[in-house]
PDB file of N, CA, C, O and CB in Angstrom:
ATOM      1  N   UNK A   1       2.544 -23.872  17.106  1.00  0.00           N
ATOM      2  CA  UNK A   1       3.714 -23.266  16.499  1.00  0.00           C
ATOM      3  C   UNK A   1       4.687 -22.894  17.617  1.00  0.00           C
ATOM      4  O   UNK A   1       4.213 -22.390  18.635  1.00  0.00           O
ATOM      5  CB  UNK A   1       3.326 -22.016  15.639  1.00  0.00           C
ATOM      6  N   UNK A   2       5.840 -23.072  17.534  1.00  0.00           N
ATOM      7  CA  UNK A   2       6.961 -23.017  18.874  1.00  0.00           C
ATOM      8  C   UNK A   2       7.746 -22.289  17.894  1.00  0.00           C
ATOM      9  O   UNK A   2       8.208 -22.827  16.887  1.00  0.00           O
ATOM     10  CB  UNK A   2       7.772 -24.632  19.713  1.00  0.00           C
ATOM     11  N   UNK A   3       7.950 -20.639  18.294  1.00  0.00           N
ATOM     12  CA  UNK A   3       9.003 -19.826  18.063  1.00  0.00           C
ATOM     13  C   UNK A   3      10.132 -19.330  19.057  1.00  0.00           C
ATOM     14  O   UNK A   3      10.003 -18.852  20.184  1.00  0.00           O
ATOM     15  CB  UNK A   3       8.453 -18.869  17.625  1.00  0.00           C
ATOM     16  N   UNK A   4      11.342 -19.596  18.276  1.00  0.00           N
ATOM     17  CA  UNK A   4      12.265 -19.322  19.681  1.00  0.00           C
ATOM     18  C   UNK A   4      13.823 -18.459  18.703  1.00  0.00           C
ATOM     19  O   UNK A   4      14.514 -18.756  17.729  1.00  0.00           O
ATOM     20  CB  UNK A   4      12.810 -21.435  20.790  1.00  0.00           C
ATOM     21  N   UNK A   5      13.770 -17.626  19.422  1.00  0.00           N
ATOM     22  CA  UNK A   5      15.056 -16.671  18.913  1.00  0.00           C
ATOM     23  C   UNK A   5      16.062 -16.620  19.704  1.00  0.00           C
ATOM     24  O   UNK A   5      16.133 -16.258  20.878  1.00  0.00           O
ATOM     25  CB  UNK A   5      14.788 -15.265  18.718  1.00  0.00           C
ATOM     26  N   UNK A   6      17.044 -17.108  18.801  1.00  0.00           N
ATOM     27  CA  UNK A   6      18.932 -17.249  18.848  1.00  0.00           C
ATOM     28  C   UNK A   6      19.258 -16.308  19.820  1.00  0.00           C
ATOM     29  O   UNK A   6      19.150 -15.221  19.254  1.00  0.00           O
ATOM     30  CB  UNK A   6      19.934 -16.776  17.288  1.00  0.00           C
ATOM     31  N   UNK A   7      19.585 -16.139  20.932  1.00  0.00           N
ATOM     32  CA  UNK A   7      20.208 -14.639  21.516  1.00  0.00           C
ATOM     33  C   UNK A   7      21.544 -14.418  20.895  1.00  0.00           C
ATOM     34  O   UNK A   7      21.883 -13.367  20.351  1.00  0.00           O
ATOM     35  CB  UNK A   7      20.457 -14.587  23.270  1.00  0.00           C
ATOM     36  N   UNK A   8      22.191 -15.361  21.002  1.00  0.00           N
ATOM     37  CA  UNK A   8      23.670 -15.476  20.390  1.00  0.00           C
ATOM     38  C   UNK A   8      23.903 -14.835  18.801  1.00  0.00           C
ATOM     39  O   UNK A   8      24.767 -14.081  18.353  1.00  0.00           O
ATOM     40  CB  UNK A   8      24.050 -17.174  20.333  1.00  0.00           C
ATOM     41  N   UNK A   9      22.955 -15.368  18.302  1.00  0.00           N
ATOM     42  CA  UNK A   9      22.972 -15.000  16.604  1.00  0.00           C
ATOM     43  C   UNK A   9      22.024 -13.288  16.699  1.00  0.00           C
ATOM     44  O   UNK A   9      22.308 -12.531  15.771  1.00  0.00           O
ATOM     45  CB  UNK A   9      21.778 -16.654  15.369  1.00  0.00           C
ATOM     46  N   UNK A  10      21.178 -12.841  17.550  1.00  0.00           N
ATOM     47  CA  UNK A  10      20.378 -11.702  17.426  1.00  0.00           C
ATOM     48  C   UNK A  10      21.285 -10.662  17.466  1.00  0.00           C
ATOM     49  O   UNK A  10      22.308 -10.745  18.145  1.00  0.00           O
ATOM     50  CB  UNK A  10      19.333 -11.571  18.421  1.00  0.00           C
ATOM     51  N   UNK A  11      20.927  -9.395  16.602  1.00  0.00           N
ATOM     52  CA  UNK A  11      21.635  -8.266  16.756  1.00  0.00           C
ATOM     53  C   UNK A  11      20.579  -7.182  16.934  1.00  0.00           C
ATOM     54  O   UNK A  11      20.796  -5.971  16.876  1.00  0.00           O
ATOM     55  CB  UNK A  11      22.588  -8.042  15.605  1.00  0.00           C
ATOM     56  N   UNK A  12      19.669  -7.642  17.107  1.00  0.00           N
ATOM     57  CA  UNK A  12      18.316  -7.023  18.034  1.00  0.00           C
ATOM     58  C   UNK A  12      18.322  -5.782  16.603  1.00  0.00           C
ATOM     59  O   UNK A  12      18.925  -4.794  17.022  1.00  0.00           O
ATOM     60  CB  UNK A  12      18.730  -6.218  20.315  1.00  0.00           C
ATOM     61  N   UNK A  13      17.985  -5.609  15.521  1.00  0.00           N
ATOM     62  CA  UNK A  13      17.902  -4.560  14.269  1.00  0.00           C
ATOM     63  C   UNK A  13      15.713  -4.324  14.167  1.00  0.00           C
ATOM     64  O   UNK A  13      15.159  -3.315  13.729  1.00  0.00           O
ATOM     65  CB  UNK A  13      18.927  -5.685  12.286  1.00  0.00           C
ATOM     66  N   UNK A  14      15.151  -5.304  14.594  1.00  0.00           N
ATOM     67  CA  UNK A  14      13.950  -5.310  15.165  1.00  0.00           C
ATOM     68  C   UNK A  14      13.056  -5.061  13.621  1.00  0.00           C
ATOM     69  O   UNK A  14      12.316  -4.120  13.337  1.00  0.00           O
ATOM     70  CB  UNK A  14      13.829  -4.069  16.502  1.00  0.00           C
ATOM     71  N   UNK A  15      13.325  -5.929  13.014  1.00  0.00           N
ATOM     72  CA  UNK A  15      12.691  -6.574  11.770  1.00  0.00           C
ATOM     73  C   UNK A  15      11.318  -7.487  11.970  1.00  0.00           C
ATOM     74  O   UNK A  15      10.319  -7.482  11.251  1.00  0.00           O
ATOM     75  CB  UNK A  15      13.810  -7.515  11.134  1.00  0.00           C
ATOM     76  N   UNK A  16      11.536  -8.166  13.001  1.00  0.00           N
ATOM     77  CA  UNK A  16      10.870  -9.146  13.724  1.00  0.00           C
ATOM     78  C   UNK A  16       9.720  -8.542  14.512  1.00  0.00           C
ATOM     79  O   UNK A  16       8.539  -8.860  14.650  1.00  0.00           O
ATOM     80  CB  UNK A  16      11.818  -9.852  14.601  1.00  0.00           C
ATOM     81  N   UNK A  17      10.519  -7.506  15.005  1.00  0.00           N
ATOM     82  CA  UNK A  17       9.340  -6.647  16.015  1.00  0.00           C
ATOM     83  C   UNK A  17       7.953  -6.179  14.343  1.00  0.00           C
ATOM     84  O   UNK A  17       6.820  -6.617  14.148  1.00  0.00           O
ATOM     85  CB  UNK A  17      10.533  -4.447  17.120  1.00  0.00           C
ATOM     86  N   UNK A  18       8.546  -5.467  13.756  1.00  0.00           N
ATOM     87  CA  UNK A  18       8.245  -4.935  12.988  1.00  0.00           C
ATOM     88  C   UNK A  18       7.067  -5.517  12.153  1.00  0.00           C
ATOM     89  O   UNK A  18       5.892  -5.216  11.941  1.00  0.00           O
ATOM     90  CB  UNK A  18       9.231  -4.701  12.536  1.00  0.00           C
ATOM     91  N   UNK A  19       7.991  -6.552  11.758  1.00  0.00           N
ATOM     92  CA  UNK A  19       6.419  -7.694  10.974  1.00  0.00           C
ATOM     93  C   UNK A  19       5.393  -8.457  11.620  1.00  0.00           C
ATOM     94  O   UNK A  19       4.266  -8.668  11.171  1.00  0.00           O
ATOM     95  CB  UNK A  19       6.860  -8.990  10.163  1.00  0.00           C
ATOM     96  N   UNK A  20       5.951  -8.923  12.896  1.00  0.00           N
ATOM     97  CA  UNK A  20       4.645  -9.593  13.870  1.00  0.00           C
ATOM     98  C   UNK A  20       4.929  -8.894  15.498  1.00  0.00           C
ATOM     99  O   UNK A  20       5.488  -9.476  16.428  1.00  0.00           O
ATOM    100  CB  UNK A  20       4.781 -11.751  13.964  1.00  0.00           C
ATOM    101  N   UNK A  21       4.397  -7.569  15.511  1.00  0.00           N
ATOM    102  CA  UNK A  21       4.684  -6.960  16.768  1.00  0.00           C
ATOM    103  C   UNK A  21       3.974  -7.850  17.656  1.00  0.00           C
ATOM    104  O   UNK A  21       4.401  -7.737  18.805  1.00  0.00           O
ATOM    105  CB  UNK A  21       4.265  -5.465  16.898  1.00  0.00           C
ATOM    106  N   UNK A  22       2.814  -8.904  17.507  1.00  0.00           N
ATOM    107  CA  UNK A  22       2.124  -9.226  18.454  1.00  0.00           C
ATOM    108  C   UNK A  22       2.982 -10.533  18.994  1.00  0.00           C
ATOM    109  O   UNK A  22       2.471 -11.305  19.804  1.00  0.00           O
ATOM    110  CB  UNK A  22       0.648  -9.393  18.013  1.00  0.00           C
ATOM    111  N   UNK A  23       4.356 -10.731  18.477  1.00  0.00           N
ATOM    112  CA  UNK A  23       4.908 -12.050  18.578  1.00  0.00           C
ATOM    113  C   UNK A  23       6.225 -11.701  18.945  1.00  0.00           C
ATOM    114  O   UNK A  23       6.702 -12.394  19.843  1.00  0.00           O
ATOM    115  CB  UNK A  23       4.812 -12.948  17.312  1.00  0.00           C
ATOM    116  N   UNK A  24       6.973 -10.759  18.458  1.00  0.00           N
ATOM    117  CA  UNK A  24       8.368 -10.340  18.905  1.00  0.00           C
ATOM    118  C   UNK A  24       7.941  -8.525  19.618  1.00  0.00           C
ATOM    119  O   UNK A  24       7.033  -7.707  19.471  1.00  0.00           O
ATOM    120  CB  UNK A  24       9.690 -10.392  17.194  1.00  0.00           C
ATOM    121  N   UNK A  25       9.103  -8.617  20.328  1.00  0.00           N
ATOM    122  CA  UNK A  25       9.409  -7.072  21.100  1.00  0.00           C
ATOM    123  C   UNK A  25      10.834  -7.626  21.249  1.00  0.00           C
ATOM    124  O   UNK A  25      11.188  -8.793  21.417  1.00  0.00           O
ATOM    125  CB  UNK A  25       8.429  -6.510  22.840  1.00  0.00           C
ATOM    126  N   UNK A  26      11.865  -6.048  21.104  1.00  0.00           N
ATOM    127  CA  UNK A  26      12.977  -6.358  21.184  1.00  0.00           C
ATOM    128  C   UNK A  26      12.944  -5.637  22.633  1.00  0.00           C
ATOM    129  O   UNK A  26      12.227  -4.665  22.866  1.00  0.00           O
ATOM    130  CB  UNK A  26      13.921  -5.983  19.984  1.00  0.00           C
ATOM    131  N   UNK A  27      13.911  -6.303  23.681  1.00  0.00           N
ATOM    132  CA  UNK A  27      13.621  -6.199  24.805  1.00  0.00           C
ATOM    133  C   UNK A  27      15.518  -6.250  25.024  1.00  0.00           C
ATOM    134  O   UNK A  27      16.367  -7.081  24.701  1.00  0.00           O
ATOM    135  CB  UNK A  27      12.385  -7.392  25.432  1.00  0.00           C
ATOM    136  N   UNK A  28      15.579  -4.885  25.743  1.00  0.00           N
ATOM    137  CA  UNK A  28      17.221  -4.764  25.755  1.00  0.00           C
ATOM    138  C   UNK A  28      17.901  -4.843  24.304  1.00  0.00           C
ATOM    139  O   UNK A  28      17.180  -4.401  23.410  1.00  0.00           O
ATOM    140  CB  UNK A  28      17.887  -6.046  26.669  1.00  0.00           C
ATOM    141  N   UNK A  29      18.886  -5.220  23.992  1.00  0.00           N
ATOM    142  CA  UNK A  29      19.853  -5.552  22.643  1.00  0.00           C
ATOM    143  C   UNK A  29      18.935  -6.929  22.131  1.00  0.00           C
ATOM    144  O   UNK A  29      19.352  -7.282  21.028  1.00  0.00           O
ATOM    145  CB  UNK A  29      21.882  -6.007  23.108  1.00  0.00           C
ATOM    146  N   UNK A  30      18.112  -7.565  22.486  1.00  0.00           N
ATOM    147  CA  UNK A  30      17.716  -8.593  21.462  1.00  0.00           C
ATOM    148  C   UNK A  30      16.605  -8.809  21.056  1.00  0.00           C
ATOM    149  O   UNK A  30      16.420  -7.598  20.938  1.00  0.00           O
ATOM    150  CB  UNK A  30      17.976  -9.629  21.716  1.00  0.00           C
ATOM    151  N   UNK A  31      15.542  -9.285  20.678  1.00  0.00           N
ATOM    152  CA  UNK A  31      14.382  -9.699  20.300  1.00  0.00           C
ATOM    153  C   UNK A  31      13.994 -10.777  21.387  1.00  0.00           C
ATOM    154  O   UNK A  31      14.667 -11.627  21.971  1.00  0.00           O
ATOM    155  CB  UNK A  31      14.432 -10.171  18.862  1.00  0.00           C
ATOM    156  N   UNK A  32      12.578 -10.408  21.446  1.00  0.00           N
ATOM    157  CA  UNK A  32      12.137 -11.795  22.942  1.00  0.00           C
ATOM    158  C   UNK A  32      10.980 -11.950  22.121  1.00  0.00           C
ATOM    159  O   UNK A  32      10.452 -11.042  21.478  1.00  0.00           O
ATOM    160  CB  UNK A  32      11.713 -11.279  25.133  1.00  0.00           C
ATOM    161  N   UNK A  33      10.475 -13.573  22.188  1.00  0.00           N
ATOM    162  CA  UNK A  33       9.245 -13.536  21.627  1.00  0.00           C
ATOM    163  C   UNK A  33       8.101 -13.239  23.117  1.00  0.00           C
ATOM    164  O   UNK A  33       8.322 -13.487  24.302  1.00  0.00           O
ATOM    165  CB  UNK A  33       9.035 -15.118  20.692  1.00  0.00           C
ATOM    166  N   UNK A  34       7.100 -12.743  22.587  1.00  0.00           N
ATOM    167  CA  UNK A  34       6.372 -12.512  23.770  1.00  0.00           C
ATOM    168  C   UNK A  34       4.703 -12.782  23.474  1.00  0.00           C
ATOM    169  O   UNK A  34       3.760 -12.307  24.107  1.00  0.00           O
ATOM    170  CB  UNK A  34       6.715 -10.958  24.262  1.00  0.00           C
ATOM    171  N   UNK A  35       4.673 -13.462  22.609  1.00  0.00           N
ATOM    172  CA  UNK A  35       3.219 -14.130  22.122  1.00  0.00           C
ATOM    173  C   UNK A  35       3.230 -15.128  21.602  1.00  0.00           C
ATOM    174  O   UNK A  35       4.307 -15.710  21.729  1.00  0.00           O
ATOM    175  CB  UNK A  35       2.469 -13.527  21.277  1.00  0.00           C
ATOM    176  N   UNK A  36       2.127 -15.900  20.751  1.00  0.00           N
ATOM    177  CA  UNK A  36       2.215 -16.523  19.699  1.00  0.00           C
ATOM    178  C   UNK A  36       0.698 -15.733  18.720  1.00  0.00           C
ATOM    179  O   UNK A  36      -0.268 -15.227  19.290  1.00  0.00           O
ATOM    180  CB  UNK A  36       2.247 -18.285  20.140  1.00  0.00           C
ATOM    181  N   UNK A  37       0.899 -15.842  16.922  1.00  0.00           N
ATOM    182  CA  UNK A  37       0.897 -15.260  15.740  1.00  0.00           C
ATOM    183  C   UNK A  37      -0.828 -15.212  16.699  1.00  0.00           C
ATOM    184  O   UNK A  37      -1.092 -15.860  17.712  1.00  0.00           O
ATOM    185  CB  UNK A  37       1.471 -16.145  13.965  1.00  0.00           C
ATOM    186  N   UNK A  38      -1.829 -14.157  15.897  1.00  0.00           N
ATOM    187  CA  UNK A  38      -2.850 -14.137  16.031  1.00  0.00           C
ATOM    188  C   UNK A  38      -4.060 -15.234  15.083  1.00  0.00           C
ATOM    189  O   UNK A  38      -4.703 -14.581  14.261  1.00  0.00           O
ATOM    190  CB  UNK A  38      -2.850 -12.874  15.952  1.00  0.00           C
ATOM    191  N   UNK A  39      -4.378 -16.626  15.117  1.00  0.00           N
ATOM    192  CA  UNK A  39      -4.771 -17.227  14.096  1.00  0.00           C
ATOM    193  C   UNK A  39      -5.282 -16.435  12.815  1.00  0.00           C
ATOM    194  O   UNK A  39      -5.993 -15.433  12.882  1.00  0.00           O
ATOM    195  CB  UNK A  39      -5.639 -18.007  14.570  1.00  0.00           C
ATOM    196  N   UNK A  40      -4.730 -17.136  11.398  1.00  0.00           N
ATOM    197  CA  UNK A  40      -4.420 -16.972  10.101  1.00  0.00           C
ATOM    198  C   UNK A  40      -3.752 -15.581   9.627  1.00  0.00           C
ATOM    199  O   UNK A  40      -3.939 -14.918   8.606  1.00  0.00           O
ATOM    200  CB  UNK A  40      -5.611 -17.212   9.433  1.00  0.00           C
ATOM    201  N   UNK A  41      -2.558 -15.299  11.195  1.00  0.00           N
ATOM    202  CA  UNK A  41      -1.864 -14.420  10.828  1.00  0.00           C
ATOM    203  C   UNK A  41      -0.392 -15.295  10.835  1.00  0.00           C
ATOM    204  O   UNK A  41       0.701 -14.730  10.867  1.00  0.00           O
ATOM    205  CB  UNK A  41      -2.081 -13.130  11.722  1.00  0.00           C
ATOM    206  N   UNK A  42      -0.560 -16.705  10.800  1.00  0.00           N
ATOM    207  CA  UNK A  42       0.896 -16.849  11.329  1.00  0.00           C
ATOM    208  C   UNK A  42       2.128 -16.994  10.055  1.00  0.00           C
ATOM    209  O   UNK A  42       3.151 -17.668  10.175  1.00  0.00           O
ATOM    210  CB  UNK A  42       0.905 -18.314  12.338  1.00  0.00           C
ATOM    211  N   UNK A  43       1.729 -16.156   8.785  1.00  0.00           N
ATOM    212  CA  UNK A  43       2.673 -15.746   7.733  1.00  0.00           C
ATOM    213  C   UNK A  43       3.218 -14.666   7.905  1.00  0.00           C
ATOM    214  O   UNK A  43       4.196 -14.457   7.187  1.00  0.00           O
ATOM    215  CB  UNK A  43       2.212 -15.668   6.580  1.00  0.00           C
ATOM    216  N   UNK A  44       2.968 -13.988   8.523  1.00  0.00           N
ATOM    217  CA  UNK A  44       3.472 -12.623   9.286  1.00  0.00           C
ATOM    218  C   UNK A  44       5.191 -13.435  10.053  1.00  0.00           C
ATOM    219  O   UNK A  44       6.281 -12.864  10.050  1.00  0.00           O
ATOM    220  CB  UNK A  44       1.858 -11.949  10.909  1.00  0.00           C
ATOM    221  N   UNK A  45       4.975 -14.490  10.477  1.00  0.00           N
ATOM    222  CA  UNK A  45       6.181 -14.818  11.716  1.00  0.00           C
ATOM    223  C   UNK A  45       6.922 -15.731  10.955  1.00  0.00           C
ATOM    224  O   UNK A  45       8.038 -15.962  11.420  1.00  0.00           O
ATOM    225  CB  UNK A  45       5.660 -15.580  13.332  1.00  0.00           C
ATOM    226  N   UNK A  46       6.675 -16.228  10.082  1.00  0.00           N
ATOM    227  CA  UNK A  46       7.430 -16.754   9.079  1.00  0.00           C
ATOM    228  C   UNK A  46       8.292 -15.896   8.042  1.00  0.00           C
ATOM    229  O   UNK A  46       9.367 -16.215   7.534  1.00  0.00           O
ATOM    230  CB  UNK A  46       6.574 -17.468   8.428  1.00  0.00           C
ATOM    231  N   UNK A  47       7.451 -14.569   7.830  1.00  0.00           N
ATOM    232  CA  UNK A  47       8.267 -13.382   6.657  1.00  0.00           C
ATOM    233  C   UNK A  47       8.910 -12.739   8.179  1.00  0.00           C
ATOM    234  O   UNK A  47       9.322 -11.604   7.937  1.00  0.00           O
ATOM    235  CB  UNK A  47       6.890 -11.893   5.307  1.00  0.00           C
ATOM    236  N   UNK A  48       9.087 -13.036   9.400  1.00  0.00           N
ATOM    237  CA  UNK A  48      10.068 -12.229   9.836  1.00  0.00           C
ATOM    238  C   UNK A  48      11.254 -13.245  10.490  1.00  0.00           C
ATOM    239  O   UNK A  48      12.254 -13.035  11.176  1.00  0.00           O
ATOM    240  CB  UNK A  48       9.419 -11.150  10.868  1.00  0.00           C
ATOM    241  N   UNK A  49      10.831 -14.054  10.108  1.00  0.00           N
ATOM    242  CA  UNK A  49      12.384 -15.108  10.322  1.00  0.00           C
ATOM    243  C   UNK A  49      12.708 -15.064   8.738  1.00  0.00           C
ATOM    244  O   UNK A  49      13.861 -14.818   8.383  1.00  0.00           O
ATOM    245  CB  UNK A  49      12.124 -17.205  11.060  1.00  0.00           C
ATOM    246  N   UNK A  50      11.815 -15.273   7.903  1.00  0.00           N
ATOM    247  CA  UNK A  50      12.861 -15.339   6.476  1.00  0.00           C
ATOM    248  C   UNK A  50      13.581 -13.894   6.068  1.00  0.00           C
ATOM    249  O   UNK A  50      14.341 -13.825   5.102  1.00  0.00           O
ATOM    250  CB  UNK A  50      11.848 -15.808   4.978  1.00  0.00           C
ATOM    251  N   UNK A  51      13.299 -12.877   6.811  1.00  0.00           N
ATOM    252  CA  UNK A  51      13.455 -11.637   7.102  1.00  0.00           C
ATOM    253  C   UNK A  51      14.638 -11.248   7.558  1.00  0.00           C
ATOM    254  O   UNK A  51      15.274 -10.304   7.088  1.00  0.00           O
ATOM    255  CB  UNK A  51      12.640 -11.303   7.839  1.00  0.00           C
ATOM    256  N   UNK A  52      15.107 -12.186   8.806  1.00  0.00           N
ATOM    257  CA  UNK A  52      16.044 -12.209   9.812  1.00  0.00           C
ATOM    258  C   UNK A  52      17.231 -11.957   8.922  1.00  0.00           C
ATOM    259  O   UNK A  52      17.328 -12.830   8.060  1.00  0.00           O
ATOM    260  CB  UNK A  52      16.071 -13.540  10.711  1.00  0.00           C
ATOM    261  N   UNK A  53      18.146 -11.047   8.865  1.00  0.00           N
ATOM    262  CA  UNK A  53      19.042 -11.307   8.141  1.00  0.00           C
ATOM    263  C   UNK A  53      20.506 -11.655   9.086  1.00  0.00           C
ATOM    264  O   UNK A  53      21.584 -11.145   8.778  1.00  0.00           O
ATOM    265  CB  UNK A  53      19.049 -10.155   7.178  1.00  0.00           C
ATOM    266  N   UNK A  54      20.347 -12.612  10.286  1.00  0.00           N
ATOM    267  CA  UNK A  54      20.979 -13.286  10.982  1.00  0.00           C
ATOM    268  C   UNK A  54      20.734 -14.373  11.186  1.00  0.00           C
ATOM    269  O   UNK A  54      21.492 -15.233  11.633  1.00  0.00           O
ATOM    270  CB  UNK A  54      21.111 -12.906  11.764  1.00  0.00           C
ATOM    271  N   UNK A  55      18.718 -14.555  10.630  1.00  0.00           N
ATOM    272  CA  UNK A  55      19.143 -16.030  10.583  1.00  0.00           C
ATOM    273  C   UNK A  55      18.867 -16.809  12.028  1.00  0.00           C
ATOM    274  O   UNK A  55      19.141 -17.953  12.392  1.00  0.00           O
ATOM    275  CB  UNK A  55      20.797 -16.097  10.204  1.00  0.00           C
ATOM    276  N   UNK A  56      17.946 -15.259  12.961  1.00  0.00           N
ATOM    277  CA  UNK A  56      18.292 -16.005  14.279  1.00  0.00           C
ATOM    278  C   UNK A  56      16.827 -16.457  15.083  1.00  0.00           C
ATOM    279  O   UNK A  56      16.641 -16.392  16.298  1.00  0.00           O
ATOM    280  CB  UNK A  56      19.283 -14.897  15.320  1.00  0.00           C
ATOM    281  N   UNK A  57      15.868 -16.922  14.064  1.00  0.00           N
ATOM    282  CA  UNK A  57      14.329 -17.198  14.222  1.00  0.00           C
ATOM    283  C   UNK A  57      14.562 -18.455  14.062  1.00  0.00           C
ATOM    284  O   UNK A  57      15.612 -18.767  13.499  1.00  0.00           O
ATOM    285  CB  UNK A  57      13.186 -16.552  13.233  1.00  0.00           C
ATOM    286  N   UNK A  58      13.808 -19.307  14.434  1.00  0.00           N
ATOM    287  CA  UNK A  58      13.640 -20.980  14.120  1.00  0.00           C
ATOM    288  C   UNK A  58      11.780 -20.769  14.264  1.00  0.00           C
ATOM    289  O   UNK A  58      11.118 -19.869  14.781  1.00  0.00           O
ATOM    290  CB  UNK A  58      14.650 -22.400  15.698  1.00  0.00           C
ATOM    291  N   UNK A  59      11.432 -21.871  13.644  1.00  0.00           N
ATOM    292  CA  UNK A  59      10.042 -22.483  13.837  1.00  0.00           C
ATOM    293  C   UNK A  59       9.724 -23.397  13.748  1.00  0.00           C
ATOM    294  O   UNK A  59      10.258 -24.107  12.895  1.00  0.00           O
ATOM    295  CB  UNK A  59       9.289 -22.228  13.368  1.00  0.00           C
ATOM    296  N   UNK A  60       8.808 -23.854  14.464  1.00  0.00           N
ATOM    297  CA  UNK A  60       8.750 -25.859  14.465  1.00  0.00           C
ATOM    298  C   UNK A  60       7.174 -25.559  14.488  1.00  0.00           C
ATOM    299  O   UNK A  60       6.628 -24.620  15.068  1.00  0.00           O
ATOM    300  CB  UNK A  60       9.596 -27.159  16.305  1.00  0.00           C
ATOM    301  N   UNK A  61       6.563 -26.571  13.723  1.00  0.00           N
ATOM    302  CA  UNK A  61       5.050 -26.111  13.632  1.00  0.00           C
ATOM    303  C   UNK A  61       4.605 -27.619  13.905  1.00  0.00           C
ATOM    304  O   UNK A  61       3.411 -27.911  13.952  1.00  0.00           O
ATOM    305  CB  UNK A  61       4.439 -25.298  11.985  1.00  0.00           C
TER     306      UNK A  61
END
């Protein structure tokens, strides 16, 4: 799974942090990913990009 967050589109509101802390930390004004999902948690990182209300998560699986 390859997660990568928009800096441009982030407004760092930490939604992301929130639903998969083990995958996002907002670090300064934006979100950094800093893991990947813990196996058969990786619906957690999907409800925080569909979450995103910027829109600024992608995922390629």
């Amino acid at each position: 799974m390859r997660i990568q967050v928009d800096e441009s589109r982030c407004i760092g509101c930490g939604m992301c942090a929130f639903a998969a802390p083990e995958v996002f930390q907002i670090v300064g004004k934006w979100s950094k990913v800093c893991g990947q999902p813990v196996p058969g948690h990786e619906s957690r990182v999907c409800d925080a990009a569909n979450g995103c209300p910027v829109n600024a998560i992608t995922i390629e699986r």
